[in-house]
C-alpha positions as CSV (number, residue, x, y, z in Angstrom):
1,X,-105.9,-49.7,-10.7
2,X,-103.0,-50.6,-8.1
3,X,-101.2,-52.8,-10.6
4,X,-101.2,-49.5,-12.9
5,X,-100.0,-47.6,-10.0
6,X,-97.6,-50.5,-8.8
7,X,-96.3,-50.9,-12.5
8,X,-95.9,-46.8,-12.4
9,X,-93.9,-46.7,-8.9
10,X,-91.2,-49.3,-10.1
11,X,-91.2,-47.3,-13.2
12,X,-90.2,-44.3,-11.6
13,X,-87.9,-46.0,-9.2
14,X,-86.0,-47.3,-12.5
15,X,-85.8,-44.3,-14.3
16,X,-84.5,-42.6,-11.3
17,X,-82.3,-45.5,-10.8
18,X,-80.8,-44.8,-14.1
19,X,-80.6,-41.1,-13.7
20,X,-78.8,-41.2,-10.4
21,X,-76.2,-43.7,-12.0
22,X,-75.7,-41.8,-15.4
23,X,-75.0,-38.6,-13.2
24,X,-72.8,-40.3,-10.9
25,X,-70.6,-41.8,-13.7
26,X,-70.6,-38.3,-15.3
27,X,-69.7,-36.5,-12.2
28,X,-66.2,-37.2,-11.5
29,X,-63.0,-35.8,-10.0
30,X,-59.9,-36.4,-12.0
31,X,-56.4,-33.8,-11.2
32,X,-53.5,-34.3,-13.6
33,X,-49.9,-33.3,-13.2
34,X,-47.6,-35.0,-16.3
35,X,-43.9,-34.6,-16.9
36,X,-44.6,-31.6,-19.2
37,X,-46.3,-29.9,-16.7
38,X,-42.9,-29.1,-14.8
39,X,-41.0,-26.7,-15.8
40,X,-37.3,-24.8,-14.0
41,X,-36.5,-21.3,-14.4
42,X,-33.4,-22.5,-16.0
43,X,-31.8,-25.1,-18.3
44,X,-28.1,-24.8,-17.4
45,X,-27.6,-24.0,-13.4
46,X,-24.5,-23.7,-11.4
47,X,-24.4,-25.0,-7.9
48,X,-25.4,-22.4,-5.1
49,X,-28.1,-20.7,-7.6
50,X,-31.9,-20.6,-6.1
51,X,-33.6,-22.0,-9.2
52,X,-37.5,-21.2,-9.4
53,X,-39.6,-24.7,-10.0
54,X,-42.9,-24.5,-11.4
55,X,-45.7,-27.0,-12.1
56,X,-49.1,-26.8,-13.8
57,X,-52.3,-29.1,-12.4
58,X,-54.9,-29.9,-14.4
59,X,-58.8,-30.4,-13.3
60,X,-59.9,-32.8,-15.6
61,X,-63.2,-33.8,-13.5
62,X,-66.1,-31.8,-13.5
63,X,-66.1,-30.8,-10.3
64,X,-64.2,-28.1,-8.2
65,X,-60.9,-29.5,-6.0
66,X,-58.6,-28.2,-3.8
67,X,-55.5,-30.0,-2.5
68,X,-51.6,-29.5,-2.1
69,X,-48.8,-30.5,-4.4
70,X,-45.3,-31.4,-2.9
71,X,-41.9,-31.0,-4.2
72,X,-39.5,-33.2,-4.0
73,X,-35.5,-34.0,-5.3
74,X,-34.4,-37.4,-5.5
75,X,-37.4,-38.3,-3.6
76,X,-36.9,-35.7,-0.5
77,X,-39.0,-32.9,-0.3
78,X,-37.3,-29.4,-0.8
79,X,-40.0,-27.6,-0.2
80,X,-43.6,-27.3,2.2
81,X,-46.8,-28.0,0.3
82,X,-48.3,-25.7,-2.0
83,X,-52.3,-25.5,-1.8
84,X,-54.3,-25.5,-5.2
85,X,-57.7,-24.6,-6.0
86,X,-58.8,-25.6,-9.4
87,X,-62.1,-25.2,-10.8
88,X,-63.6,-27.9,-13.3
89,X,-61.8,-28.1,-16.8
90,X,-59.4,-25.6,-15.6
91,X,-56.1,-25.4,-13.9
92,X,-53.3,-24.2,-11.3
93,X,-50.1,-23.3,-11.2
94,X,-47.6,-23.3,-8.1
95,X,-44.1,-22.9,-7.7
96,X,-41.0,-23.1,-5.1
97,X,-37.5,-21.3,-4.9
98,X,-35.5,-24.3,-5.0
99,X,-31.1,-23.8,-3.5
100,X,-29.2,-26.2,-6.2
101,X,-26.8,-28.2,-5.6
102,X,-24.1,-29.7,-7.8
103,X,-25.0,-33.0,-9.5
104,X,-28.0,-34.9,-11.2
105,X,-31.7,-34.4,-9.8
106,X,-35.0,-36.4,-10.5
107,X,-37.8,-33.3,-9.5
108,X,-41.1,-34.8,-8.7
109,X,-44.2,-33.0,-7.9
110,X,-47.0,-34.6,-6.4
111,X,-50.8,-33.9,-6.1
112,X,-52.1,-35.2,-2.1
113,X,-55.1,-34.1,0.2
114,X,-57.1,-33.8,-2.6
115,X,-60.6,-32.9,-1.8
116,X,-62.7,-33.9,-3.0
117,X,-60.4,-37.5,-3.2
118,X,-59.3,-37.8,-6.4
119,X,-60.4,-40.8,-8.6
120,X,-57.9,-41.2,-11.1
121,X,-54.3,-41.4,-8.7
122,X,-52.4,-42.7,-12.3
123,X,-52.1,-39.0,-13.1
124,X,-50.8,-37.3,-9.5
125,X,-47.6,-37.3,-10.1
126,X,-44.9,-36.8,-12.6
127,X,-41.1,-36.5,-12.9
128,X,-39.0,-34.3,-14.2
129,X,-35.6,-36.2,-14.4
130,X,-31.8,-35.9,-15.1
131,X,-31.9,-32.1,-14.3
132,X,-28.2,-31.5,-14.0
133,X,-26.7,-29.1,-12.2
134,X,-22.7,-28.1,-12.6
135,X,-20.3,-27.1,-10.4
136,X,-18.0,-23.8,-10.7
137,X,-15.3,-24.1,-8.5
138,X,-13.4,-20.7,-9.3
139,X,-16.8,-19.1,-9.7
140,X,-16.6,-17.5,-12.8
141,X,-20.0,-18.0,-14.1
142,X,-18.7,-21.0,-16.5
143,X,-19.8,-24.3,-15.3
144,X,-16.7,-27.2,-14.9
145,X,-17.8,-29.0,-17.5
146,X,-17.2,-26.4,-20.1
147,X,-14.6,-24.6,-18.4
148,X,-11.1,-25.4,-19.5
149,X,-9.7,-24.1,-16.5
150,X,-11.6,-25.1,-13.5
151,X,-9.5,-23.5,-10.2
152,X,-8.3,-20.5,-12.4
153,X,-4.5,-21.0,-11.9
154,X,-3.5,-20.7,-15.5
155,X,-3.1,-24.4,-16.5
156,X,-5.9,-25.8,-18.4
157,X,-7.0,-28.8,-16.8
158,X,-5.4,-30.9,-19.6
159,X,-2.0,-29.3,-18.7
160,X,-3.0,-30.3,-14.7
161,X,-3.7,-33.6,-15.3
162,X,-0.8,-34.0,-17.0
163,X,1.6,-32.9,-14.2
164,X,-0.8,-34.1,-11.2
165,X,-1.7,-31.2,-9.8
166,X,-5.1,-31.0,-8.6
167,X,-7.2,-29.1,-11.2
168,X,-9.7,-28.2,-8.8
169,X,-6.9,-26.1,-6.6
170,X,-5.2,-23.2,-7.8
171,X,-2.6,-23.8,-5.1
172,X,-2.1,-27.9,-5.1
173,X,0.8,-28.2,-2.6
174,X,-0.7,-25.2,0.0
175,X,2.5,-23.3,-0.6
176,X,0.9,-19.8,-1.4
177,X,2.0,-20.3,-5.1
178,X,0.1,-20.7,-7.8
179,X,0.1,-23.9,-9.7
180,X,1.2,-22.2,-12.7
181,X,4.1,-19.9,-11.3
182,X,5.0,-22.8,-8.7
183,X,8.4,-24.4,-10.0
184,X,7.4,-27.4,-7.8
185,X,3.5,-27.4,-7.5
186,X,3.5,-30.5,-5.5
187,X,6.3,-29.8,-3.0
188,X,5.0,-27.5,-0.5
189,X,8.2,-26.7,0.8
190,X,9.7,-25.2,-3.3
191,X,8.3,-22.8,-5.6
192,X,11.2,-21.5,-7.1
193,X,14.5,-22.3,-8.7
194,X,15.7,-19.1,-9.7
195,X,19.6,-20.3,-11.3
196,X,17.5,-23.3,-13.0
197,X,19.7,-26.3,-12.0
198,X,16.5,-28.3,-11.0
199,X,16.9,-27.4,-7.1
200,X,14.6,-25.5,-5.3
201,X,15.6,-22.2,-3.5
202,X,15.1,-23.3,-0.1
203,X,17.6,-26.5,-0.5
204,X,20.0,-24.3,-3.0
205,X,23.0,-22.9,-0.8
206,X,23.8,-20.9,-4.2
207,X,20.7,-19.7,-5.8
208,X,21.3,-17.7,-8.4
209,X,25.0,-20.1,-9.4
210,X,27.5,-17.6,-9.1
211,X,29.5,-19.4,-6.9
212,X,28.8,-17.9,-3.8
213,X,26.6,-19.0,-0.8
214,X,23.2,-17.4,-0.2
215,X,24.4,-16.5,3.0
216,X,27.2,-15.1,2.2
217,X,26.1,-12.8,-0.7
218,X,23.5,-11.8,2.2
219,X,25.3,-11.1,5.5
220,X,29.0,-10.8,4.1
221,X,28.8,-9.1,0.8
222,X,25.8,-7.4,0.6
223,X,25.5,-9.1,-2.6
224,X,22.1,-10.1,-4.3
225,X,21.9,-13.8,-3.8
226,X,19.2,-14.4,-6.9
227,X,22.0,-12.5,-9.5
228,X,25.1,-13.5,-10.4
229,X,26.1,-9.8,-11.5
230,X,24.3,-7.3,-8.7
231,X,26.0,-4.7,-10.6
232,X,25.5,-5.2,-13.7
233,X,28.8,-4.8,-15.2
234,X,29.0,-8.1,-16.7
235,X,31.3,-9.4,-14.5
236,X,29.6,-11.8,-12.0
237,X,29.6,-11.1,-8.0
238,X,32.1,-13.7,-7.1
239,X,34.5,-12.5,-10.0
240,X,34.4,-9.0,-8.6
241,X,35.2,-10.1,-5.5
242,X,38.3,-12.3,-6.5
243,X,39.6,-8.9,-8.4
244,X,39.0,-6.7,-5.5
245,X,36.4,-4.5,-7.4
246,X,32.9,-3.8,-5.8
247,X,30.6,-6.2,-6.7
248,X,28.0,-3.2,-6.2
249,X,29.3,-1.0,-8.0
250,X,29.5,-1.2,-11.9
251,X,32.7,1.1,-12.6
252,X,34.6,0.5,-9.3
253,X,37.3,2.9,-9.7
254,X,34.9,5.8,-11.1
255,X,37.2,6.4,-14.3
256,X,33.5,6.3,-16.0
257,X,34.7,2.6,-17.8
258,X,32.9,-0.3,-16.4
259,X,35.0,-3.0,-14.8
260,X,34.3,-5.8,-17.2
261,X,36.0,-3.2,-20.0
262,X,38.3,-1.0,-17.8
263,X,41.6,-2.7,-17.8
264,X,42.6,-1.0,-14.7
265,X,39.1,-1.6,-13.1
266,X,41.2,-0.6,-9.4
267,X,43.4,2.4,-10.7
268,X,41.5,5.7,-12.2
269,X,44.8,7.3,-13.6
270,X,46.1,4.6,-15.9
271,X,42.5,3.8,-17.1
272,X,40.8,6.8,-18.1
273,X,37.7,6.4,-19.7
274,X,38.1,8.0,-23.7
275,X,35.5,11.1,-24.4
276,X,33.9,8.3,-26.2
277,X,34.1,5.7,-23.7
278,X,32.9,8.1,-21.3
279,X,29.9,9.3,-23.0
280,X,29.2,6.1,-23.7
281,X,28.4,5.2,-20.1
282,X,26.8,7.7,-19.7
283,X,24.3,7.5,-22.0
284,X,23.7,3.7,-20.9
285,X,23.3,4.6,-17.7
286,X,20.8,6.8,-18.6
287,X,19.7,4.6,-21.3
288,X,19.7,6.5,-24.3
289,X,21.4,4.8,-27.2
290,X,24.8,6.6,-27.7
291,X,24.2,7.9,-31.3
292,X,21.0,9.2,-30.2
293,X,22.7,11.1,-27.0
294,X,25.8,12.1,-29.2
295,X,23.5,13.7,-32.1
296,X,21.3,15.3,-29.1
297,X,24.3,16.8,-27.5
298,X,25.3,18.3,-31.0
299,X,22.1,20.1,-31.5
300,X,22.6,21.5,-28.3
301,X,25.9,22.9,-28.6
302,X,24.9,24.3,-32.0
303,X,21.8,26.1,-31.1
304,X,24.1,27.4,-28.0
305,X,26.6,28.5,-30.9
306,X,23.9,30.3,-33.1
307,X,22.7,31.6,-30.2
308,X,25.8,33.4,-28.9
309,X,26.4,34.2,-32.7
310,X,23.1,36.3,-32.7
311,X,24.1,38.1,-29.9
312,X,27.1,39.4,-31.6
């Protein structure tokens, strides 16, 4: 009778045994986290955009974990831990708010503190890599990369590299000129050449080539030193001034000729301006095209002389 019960007891015991170990080897604690399971709120960022970074967890034990999952960008954390509680054969998502910056980023996330401690590590991390993120220097909205014009100046980069301005400065020389309206975009001391002879303003006594000094035209004549005919009259300022007509006036002697066509430009009484002549500057001055103001003054002269007639 106690071998029977003897044989029973070990029985028992090795049943149990088995039961204990078949339980134990079914209950097991197993979080995943893959590369698919991170995802970004978007595909093509520009620097200085806060960029929302998600990432799903997986419980693929049979048992209920909790833990935290960490964030990080080329291997430094951007973020504090986020806690997750996932039930058996079910999962969690978390997320940051994540400030980009320009250039190319591996984003990891990583499961830790599991508990209860996880027995398959091979699946607690996963990266997310060559996530790039472009620059937009002049900020609007198109990335460098696709932008043909990256400071905004009005020279394609192209045209920039071309001349060796910087492409990434509207204003390469620091001479409050734009690159593309700057004569001399890498002299900070020119940025304009205003008579075109290939010297800048500031080192060109005679800007505008009329053969008078800036200064001159300035404090001595009154003269406008960036055009050769202030007047107008088609005879240039330093002309005008060898004649002894007024270089700021465009019929000097008032005889209502101009002095580039008045033959007496000094003397009203031997060059009177023709009717013609006369209403011919005055219509430029106006600028109405003289057969225009001739056939408008005729109209009005007749509609006075019907006018008058009625009245009769």
């Amino acid at each position: 009778m106690s071998k029977i019960f003897h044989f029973s007891l070990i029985s028992a015991v090795i049943l149990l045994s088995v039961f204990l170990v078949s339980f134990d080897s079914f209950a097991k604690t197993d979080l995943s986290l893959t590369a698919t399971d991170i995802a970004l709120s978007k595909d093509e960022p520009l620097a200085g955009e806060t960029i929302r970074v998600f990432a799903r967890v997986f419980n693929l034990g049979d048992t209920d974990v909790y833990g935290f999952v960490v964030f990080l960008d080329n291997s430094k954390e951007i973020a504090d831990p986020q806690p997750i509680s996932v039930k058996a054969n079910t999962y969690d998502d978390v997320f940051i708010d994540w400030l980009v910056a320009a250039g190319s980023h591996d984003i990891q996330a990583k499961i830790f503190a599991a508990n209860l401690t996880d027995e398959n590590p091979s699946n607690d991390k996963a990266i997310y890599d060559n996530y790039f993120v472009d620059s937009d220097t002049d900020g609007d909205g198109v990335g460098n990369n696709k932008d043909t014009d990256d400071d905004n100046d009005g020279l394609t980069d192209g045209q920039e590299i071309a001349i060796g301005t910087d492409s990434l400065d509207p204003d390469s020389d620091g001479d409050k000129a734009r690159d593309s309206i700057d004569i001399f975009p890498l002299d900070i001391k020119e940025w304009r050449d205003s008579d075109q002879d290939g010297l800048g303003d500031n080192k060109d006594l005679d800007n505008d080539n009329d053969g008078l000094d800036n200064d001159d035209e300035i404090f001595v004549y009154g003269t406008n030193p960036l055009n050769s005919d202030s007047d107008n009259d088609r005879l240039p300022d330093k002309e005008e001034i060898n004649l002894k007509t007024n270089p700021l006036a465009a019929d000097s002697d008032k005889d209502g000729v101009i002095d580039s066509e008045d033959k007496f430009p000094l003397d009203a009484a031997k060059a009177q301006a023709s009717l013609l002549e006369a209403l011919n500057f005055f219509a430029k001055n106006r600028g109405i095209p003289l057969p225009y103001f001739i056939g408008g003054a005729v109209i009005v002269l007749l509609f006075i002389f019907m006018l008058f007639r009625k009245k009769r």
